[in-house]
C-alpha positions as CSV (number, residue, x, y, z in Angstrom):
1,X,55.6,156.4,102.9
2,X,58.2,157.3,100.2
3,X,60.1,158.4,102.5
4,X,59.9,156.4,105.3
5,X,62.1,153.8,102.6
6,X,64.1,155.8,102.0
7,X,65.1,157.1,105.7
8,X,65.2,153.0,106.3
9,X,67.4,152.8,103.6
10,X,69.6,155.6,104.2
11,X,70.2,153.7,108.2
12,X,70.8,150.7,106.4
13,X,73.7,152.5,104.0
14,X,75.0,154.0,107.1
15,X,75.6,151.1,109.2
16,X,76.7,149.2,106.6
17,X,79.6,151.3,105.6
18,X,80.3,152.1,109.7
19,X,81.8,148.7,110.4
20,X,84.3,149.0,106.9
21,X,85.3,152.7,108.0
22,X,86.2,151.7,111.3
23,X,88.0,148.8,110.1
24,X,90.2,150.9,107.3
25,X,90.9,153.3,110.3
26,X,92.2,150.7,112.2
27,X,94.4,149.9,109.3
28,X,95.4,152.9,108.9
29,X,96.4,153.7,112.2
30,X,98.3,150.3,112.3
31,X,100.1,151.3,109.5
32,X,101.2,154.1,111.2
33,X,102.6,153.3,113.8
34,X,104.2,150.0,112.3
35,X,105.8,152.7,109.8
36,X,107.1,154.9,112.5
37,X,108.6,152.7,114.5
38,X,110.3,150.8,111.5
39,X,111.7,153.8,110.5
40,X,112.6,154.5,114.4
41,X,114.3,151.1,114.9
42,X,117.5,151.7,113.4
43,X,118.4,155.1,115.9
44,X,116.6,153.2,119.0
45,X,119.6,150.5,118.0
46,X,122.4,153.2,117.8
47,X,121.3,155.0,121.2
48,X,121.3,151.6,123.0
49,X,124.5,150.6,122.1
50,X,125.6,154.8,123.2
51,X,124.1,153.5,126.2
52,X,125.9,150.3,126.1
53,X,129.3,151.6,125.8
54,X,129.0,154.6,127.7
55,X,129.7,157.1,124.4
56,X,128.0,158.4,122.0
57,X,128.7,158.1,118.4
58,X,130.3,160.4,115.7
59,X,128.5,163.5,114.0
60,X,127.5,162.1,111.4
61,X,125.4,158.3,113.1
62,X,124.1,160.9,115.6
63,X,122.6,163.3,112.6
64,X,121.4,159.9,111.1
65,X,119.8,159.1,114.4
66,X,117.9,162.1,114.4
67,X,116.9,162.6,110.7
68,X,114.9,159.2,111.4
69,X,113.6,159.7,114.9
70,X,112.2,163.3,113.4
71,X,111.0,161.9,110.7
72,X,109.2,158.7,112.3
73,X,107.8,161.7,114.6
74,X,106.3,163.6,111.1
75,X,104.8,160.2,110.7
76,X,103.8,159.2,114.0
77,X,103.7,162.8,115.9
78,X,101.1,161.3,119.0
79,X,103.7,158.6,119.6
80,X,105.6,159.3,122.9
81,X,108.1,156.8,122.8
82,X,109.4,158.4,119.6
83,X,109.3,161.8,121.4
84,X,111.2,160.2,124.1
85,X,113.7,158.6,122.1
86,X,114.4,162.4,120.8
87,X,115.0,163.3,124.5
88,X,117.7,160.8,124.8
89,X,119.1,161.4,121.6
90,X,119.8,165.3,122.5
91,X,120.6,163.8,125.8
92,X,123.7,162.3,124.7
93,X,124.2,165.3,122.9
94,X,124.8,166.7,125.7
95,X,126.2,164.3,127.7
96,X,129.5,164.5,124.9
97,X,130.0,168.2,125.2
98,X,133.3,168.7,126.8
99,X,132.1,171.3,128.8
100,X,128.9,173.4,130.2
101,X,128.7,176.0,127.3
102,X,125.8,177.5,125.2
103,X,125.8,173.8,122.9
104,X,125.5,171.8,125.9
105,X,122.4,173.4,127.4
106,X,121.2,174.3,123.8
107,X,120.9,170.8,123.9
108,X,119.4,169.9,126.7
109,X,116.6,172.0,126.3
110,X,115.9,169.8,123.5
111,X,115.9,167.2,125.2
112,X,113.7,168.9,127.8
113,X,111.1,169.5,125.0
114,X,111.1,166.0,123.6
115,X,110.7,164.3,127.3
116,X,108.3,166.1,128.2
117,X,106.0,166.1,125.1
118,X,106.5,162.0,126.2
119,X,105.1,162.4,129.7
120,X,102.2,164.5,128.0
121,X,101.4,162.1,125.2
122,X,101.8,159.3,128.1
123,X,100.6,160.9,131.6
124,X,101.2,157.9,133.4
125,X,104.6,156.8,132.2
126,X,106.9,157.1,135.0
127,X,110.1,156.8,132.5
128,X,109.5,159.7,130.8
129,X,109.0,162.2,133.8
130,X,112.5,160.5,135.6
131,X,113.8,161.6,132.1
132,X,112.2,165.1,132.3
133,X,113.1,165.7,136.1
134,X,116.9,164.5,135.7
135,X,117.0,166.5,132.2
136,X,116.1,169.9,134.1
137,X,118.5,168.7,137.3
138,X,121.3,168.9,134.6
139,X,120.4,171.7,133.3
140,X,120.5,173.8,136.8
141,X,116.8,174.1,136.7
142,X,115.6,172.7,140.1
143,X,112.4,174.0,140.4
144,X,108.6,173.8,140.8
145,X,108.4,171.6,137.2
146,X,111.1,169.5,138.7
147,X,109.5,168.8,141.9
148,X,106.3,167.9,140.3
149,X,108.2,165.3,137.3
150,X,110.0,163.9,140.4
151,X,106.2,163.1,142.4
152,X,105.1,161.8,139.2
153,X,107.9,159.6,138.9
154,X,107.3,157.9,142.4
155,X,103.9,158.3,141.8
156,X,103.5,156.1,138.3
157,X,106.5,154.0,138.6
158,X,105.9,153.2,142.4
159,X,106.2,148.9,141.9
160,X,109.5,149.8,139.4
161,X,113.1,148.9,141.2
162,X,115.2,150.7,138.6
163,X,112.7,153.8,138.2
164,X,112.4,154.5,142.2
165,X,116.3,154.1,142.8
166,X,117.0,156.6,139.9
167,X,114.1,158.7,141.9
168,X,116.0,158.4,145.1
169,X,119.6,159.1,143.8
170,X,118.1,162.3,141.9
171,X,115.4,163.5,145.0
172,X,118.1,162.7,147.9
173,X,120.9,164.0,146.2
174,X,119.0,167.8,146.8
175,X,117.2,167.3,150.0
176,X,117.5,170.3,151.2
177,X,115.8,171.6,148.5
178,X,112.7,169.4,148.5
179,X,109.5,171.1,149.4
180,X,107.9,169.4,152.4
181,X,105.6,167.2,150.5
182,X,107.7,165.9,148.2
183,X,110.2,165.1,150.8
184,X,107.3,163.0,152.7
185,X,106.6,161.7,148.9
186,X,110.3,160.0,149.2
187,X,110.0,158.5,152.9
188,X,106.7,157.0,152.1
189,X,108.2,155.6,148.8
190,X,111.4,154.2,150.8
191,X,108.9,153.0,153.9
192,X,107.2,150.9,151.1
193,X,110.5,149.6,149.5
194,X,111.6,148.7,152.8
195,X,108.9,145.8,152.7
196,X,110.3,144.5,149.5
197,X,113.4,142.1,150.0
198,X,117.0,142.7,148.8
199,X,116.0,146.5,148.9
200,X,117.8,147.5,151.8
201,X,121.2,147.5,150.7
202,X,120.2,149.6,147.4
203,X,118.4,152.6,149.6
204,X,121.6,152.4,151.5
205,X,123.8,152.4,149.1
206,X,122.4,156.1,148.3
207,X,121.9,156.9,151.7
208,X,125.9,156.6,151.7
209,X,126.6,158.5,148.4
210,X,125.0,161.5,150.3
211,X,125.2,161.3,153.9
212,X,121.8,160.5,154.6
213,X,121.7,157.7,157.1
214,X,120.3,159.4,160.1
215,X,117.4,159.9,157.7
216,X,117.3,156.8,156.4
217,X,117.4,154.7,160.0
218,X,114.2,157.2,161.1
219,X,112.2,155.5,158.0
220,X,113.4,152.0,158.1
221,X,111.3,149.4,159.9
222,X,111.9,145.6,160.8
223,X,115.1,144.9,163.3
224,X,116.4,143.3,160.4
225,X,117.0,146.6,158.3
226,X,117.9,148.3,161.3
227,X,120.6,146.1,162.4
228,X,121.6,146.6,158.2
229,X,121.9,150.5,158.8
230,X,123.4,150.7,161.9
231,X,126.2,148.4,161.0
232,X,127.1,150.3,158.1
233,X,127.1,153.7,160.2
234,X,129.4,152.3,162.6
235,X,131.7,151.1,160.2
236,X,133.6,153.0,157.8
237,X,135.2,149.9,155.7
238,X,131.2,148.9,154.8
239,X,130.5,152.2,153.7
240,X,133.6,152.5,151.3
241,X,132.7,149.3,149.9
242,X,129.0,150.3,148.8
243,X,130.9,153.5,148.0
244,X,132.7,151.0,145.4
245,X,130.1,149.1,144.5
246,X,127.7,152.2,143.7
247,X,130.4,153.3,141.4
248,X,131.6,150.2,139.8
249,X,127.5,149.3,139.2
250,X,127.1,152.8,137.6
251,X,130.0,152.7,135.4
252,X,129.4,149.2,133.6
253,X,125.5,148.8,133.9
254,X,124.2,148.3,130.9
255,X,120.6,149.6,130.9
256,X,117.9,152.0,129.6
257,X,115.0,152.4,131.2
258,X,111.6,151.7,129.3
C-alpha cells in the first residue's frame, strides 16, 4: 500500500516537472538561435552589400566577417544558414583572388565544406545545393557529387524562378557532360517552366549564351513559344540583344539567393 503512494506520487512529480523542462528547453533553444543569429547579423549585412556592389571588402571586414559567422556557428553549430553564410563568405574569398592559385582553391574548398554542411543540416533547401554544385563547378570538380547537388537543386527548388535559371545556366553550360538522367532532369524542369508565363525569354536567353536552341525548340511546347524560338534562331540581331541583356542583368543584379 505504502508503496503504491508513493509510485502515484513519484508519476505525479514526474509530470509535473515534464511540462516546466520542456518549456526551459524551449527557452533555451530560443535563446540560441536568437544569439547566433544576432551575433551573425552584422557579417550577413557586409556579404550583401559584397554582393551588392559586386566586390568584396578589405582584409580586415572580411576577417571580422568570419570571426562572427564562426563564432555564431560555436553557438549555433546545427544552424545551416550560418554554415551557408560561411560558404559565401569563403566564396568571395575566392571570387577576389586575382588568379587560380593554391589561395583561391584553398578557399573554395571552404566554401565547399560550409555549403555542403548547409544542404545536410537542411536536405531540402535547394539554395544551399545550387551553392554546393556551382562551388565544385569553380573549382574544376564536375563530377558524380556535382551531378547529384545539381538534381537536388531542380529537385527542391522546382516552383523557384531564380534557383532553376541558376540550375539551367550551370547544367547547360556542361551538357555534354551530364549523365543521361540528369540531362532528362533539365528538359522536364524546362517542359514545366515552359507552362509558366514570361519564362520563355529567360530559358532562351541561356539557350543563346550556349548554343543550345536546337535543344531547346525539341522541349518547348505551345505555338506561341515556338514561334519565340524560331524567331530568335533566324535572326542574329535578337540573339545579340539577349546576348546584351544576359550580360547587362548579370552585371547589375542585385540579389542573393535565400
Amino acid at each position: 500500500m505504502q508503496e503504491d503512494v508513493e509510485n502515484k506520487n513519484y508519476r505525479k512529480l514526474l509530470f509535473g516537472y515534464l511540462p516546466l523542462s520542456f518549456f526551459l528547453l524551449f527557452v533555451a533553444i530560443t535563446l540560441v538561435y536568437l544569439t547566433s543569429n544576432l551575433v551573425a547579423h552584422e557579417p550577413r549585412v557586409s556579404l550583401n552589400e559584397w554582393a551588392c556592389y559586386g566586390e568584396l571588402g578589405d582584409e580586415k571586414s572580411w576577417n571580422e566577417a568570419l570571426e562572427g559567422l564562426l563564432l555564431a556557428k560555436k553557438l549555433d553549430p546545427w544552424n545551416a544558414d550560418i554554415a551557408y553564410d560561411l560558404g559565401r563568405l569563403y566564396e568571395w574569398k575566392a571570387v577576389g583572388g586575382s588568379a587560380w592559385n593554391a589561395s583561391v582553391k584553398s578557399s573554395r574548398q571552404d566554401a565547399l565544406q560550409y555549403f555542403k554542411n548547409a544542404a545536410d543540416l537542411r536536405p531540402t533547401w535547394a539554395v544551399a545545393w545550387v551553392s554546393y554544385a556551382q562551388s565544385r563547378m569553380l573549382n574544376r570538380n564536375i563530377d558524380q557529387d556535382t551531378f547529384n547537388a545539381l538534381s537536388k537543386g531542380f529537385e527542391y527548388g522546382r516552383w523557384q524562378i531564380d534557383i532553376q535559371q541558376k540550375l539551367l545556366w550551370l547544367s547547360i553550360g556542361i551538357w555534354d557532360k551530364l549523365p543521361e538522367r540528369l540531362q532528362q532532369q533539365v528538359r522536364e524542369q524546362i517542359a514545366l517552366l515552359l507552362e509558366r508565363d514570361n519564362t520563355i525569354k529567360m530559358v532562351t536567353k541561356i539557350a543563346v549564351r550556349f548554343q543550345w536552341l536546337d535543344e531547346l525548340m525539341n522541349i518547348a511546347k505551345g505555338e506561341k513559344n515556338r514561334d519565340y524560338i524560331s524567331r530568335v534562331i533566324e535572326n542574329d540581331s535578337i540573339k545579340k540583344s539577349l546576348l546584351s541583356q544576359q550580360a547587362t542583368e548579370d552585371k547589375f543584379t542585385c540579389q542573393v539567393l535565400s
